[in-house]
C-alpha positions as CSV (number, residue, x, y, z in Angstrom):
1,X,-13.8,-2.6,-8.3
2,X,-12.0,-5.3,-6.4
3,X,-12.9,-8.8,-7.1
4,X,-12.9,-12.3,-5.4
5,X,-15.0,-13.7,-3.0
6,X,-16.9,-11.5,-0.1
7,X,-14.2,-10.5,3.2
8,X,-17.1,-10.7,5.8
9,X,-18.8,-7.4,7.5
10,X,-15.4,-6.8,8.8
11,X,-12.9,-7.6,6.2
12,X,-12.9,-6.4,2.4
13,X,-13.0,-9.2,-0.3
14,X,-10.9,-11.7,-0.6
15,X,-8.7,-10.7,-4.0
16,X,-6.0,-13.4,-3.2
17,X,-5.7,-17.2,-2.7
18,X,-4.3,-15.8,0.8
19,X,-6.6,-13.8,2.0
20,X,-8.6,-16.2,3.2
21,X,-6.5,-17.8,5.7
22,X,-5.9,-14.6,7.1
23,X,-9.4,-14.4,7.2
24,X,-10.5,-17.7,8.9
25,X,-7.6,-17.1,11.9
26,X,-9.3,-13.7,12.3
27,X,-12.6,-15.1,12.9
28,X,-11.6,-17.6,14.7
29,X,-10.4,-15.5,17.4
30,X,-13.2,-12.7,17.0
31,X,-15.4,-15.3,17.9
32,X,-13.5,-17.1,20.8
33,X,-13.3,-13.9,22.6
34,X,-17.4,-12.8,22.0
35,X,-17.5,-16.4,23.3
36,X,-15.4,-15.5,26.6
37,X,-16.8,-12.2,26.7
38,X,-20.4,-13.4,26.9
39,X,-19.3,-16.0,29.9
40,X,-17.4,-14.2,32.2
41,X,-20.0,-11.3,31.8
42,X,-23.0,-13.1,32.4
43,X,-20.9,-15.3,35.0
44,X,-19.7,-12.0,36.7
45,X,-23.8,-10.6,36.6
46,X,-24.6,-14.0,37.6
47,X,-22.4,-13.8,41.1
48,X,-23.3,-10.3,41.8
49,X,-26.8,-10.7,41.9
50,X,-26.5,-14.4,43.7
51,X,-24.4,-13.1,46.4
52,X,-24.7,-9.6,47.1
53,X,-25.9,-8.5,50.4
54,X,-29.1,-9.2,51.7
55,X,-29.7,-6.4,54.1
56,X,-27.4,-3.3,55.9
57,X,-26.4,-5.4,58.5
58,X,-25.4,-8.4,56.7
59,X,-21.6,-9.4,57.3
60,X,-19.3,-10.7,55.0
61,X,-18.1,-14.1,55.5
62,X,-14.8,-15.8,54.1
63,X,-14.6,-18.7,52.4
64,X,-11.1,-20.2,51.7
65,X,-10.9,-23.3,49.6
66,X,-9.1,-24.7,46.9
67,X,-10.1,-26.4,43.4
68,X,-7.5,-28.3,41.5
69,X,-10.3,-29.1,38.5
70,X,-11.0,-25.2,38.5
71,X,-7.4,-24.1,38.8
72,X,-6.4,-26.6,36.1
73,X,-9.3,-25.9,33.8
74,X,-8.2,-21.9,33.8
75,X,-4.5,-23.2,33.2
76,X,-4.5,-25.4,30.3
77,X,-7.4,-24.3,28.8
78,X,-6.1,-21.2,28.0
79,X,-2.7,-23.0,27.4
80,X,-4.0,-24.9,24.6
81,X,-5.8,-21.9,23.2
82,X,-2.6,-20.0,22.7
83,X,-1.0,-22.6,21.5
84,X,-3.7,-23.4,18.7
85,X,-3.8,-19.4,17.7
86,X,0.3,-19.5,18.0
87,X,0.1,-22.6,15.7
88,X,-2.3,-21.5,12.8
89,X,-0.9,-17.8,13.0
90,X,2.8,-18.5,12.3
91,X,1.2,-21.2,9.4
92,X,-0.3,-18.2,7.9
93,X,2.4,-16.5,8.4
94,X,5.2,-18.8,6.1
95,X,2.2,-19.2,3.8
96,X,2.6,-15.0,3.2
97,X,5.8,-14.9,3.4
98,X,7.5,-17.7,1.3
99,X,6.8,-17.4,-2.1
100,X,6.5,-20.4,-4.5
101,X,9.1,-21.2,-6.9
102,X,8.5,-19.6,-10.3
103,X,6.8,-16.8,-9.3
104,X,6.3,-13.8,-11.7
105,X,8.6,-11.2,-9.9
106,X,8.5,-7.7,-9.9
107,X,10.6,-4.9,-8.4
108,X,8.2,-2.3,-6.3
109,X,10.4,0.8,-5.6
110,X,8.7,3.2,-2.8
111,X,9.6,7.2,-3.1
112,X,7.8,10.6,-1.6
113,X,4.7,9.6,-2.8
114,X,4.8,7.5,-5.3
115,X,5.0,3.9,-6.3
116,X,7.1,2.5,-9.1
117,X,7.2,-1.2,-10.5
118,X,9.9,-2.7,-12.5
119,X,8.8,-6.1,-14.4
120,X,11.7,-8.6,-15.3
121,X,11.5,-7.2,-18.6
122,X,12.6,-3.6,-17.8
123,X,9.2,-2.4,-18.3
124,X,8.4,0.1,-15.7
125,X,5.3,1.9,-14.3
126,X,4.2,4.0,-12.0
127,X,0.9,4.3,-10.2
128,X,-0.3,1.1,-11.6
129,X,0.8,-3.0,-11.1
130,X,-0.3,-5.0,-14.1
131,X,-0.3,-9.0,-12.7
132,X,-1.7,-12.0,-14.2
133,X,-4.5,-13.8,-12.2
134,X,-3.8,-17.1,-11.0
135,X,-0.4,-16.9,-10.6
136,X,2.1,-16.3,-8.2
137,X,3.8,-12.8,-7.8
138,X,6.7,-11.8,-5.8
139,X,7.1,-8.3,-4.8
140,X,10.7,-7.1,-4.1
141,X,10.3,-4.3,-2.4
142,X,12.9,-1.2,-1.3
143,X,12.7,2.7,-1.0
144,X,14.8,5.8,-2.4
145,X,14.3,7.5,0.9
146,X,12.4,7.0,3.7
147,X,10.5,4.0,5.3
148,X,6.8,3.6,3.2
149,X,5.0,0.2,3.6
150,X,3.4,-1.7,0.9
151,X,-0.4,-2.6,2.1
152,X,-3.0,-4.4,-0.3
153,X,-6.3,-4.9,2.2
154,X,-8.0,-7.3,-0.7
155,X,-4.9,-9.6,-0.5
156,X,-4.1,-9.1,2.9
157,X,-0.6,-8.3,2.0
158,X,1.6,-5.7,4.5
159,X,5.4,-5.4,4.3
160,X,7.7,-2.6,4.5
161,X,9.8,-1.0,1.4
162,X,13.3,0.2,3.7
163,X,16.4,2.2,2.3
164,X,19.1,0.2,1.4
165,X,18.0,-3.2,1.8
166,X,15.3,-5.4,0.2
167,X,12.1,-7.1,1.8
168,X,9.7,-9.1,0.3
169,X,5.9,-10.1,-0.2
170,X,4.3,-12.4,-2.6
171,X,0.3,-12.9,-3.6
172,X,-1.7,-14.9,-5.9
173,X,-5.1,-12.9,-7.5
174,X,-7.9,-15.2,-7.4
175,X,-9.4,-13.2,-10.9
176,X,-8.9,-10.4,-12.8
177,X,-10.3,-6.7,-11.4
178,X,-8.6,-3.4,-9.5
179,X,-7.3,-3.8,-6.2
180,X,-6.0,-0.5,-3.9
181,X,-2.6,-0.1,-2.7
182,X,-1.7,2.4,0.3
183,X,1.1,3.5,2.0
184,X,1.0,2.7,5.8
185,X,4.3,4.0,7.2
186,X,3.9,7.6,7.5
187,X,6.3,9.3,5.5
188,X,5.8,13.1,5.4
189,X,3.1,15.9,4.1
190,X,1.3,13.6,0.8
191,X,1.7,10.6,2.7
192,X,-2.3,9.9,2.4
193,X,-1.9,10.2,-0.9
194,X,0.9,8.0,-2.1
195,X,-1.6,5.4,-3.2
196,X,-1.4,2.5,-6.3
197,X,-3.6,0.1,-7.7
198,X,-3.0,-3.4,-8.4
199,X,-4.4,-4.3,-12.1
200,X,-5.2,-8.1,-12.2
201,X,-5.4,-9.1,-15.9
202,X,-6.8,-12.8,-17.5
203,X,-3.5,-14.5,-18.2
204,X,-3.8,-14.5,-22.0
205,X,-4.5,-10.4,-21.7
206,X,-1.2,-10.4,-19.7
207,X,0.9,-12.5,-22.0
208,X,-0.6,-10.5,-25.0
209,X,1.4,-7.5,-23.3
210,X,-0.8,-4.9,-25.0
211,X,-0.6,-3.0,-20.9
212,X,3.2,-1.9,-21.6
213,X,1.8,0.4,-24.4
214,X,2.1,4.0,-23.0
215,X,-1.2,5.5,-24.5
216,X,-4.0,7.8,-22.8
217,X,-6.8,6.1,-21.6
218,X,-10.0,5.6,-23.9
219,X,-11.4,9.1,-23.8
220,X,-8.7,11.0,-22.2
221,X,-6.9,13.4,-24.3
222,X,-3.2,13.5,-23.9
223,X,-3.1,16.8,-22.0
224,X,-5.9,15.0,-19.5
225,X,-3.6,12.1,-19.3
226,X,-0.8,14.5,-18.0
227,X,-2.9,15.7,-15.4
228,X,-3.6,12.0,-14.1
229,X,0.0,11.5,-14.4
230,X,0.6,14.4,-12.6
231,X,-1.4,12.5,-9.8
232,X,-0.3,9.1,-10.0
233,X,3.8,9.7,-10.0
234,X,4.5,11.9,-7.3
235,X,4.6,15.0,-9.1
236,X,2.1,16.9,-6.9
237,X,3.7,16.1,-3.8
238,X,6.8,18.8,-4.9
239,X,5.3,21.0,-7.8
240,X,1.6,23.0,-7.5
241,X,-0.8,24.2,-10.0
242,X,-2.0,27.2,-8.3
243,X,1.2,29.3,-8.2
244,X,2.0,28.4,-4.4
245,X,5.8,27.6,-3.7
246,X,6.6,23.8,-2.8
247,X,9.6,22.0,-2.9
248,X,10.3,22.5,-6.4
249,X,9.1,25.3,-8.8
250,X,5.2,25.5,-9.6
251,X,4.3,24.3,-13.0
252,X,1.2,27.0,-12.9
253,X,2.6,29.7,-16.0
254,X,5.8,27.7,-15.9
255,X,5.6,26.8,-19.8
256,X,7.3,29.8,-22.0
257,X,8.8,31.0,-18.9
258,X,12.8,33.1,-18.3
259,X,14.2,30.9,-15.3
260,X,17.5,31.7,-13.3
261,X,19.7,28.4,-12.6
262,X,22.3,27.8,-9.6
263,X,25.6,28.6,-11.1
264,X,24.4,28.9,-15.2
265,X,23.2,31.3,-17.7
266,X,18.7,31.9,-17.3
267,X,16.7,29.3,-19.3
268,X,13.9,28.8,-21.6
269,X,11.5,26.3,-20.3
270,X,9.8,24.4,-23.0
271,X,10.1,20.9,-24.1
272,X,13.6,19.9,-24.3
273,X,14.0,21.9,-20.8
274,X,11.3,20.3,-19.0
275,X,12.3,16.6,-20.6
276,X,15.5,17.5,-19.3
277,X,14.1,18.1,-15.7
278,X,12.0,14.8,-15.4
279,X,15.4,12.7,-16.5
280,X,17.7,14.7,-15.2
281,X,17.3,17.2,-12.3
282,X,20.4,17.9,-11.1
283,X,21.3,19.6,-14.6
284,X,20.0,22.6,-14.0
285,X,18.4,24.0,-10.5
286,X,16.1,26.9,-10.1
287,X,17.5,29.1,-7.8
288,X,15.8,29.7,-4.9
289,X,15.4,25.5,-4.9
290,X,17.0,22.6,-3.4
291,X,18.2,19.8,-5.6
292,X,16.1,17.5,-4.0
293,X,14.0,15.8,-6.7
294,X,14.9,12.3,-8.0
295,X,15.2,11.0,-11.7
296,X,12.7,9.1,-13.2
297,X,14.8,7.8,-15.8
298,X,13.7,4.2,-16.8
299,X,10.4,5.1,-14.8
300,X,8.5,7.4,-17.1
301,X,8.5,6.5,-21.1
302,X,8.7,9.2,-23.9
303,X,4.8,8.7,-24.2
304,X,4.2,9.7,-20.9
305,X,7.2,12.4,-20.6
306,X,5.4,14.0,-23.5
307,X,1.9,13.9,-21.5
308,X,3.1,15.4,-18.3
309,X,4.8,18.4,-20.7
310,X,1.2,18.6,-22.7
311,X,-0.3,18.7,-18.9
312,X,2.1,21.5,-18.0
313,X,1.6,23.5,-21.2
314,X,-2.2,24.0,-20.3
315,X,-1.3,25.4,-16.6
316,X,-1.1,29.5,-17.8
């Protein structure tokens, strides 16, 4: 459940100290043009009913004039408007963009269909942001392969994650609670589902660093916590559970299983193979398969390695 104070009836709540700049810009233009809307309507009904024709064989008559108060009042009243919206807009705008000194920054990495963030202390996770509320956070952001874009609604936060270059974003949560991330660059088939969430934590939870520890949640056995995995770090988007071919093999009866490999002697799958897989990929490829998945070395820890394979053991 996000938190913060209410967005409007058009906007969701307001998660970050940002959001509601963003927020008063897009009312104020919302309501200047009902505002214009509601005059030139009424102004338009107003004329066509005051001078429409009276009867069939009414002529039309010209009138020709000029009206410098008129003329001016269309000019530079709509001059100043821009200018205002111009104004306040690019203010918002640098607000978003440049990020205070200090920040807490963290490393978001966008791949087919998953997100990944790396914390200045080399923890990394996947699926799920852990920030500290009330402070400052600056998002790195780049991509292993195609275009994505990094969109928080609650904090009003949008920026692209491009190959081979970095961008950034920054955001301060107002309180702790559970904001959504999405992907808004379409970027092939699971592209709808490459979704995060942002985890805002009190600061003295986030200092105490107890959300590094890789465990299940409370109530979630580990095999059940492989399956979320499964979910939350892109492995669905190359590898079914009901047997049908993907981009890589389908983990449905894969456990226990004889595989042929590209170029090497058949293999085993069990533990050490499938450990082998999620670090390394290129070591040994089905046939039948491109080598096209990535490593998630440095992404996934032993504790959740060890879920996925749990997860996988269960798919007969």
């Amino acid at each position: 459940m996000a938190s913060g104070s209410e967005g409007g009836f058009w906007l969701p709540p307001q998660g970050s100290t940002a959001a509601g700049g963003v927020d008063g810009l897009f009312d104020f233009i919302y309501w200047l043009n009902v505002f214009f809307f509601v005059l030139i309507t009424g102004a338009v009904v107003y004329f066509v009913m005051k001078y429409k024709r009276k009867s069939d064989d009414q002529l039309a008559t010209s009138q020709v004039g000029h009206n410098t108060l008129m003329e001016a009042t269309w000019t530079f009243v709509p001059l100043i408007l821009v200018i205002v919206i111009f104004a306040w807009g690019f203010r918002t705008y640098l607000n978003l963009t440049v990020a205070p000194e200090g920040a807490y920054q963290v490393k978001v990495t966008g791949q087919k269909w998953s997100w990944n963030f790396t914390h200045p202390d080399g923890t990394v996770n996947t699926g799920e942001l852990h920030v500290p509320a009330n402070r400052p956070v600056k998002l790195l952001l780049s991509s292993r392969d195609v275009i994505h874009s990094f969109f928080v609604p609650d904090f009003r936060i949008k920026q692209d994650a491009v190959p081979g270059r970095y961008t950034t974003a920054w955001f301060q949560a107002k309180a702790a609670g559970e904001h959504q991330v999405f992907c808004t660059e379409y970027c092939g088939k699971d592209h709808s589902a490459m979704l995060a969430k942002v985890l805002v934590l009190s600061e003295e939870e986030f200092d105490a660093g107890k959300w590094k520890v890789s465990k299940p949640p409370e109530g979630m056995s580990v095999a059940d916590w492989g399956g979320d995995l499964y979910n939350k770090v892109g492995c669905k988007a190359c590898h079914s559970v009901d047997g049908s071919k993907l981009v890589g093999p389908s983990f449905k009866g894969l456990f226990g299983r004889e595989e042929k490999i590209q170029g090497q002697d058949p293999v085993m799958v069990d533990e050490n193979y499938l450990r082998e897989s999620i670090m390394d990929p290129q070591a040994k490829i089905v046939e039948g398969f491109a080598p096209a998945m990535p490593s998630y070395k440095g992404q996934l820890d032993d504790a959740k390695i060890d879920a996925i394979i749990e997860y996988i053991k269960t798919l007969k």
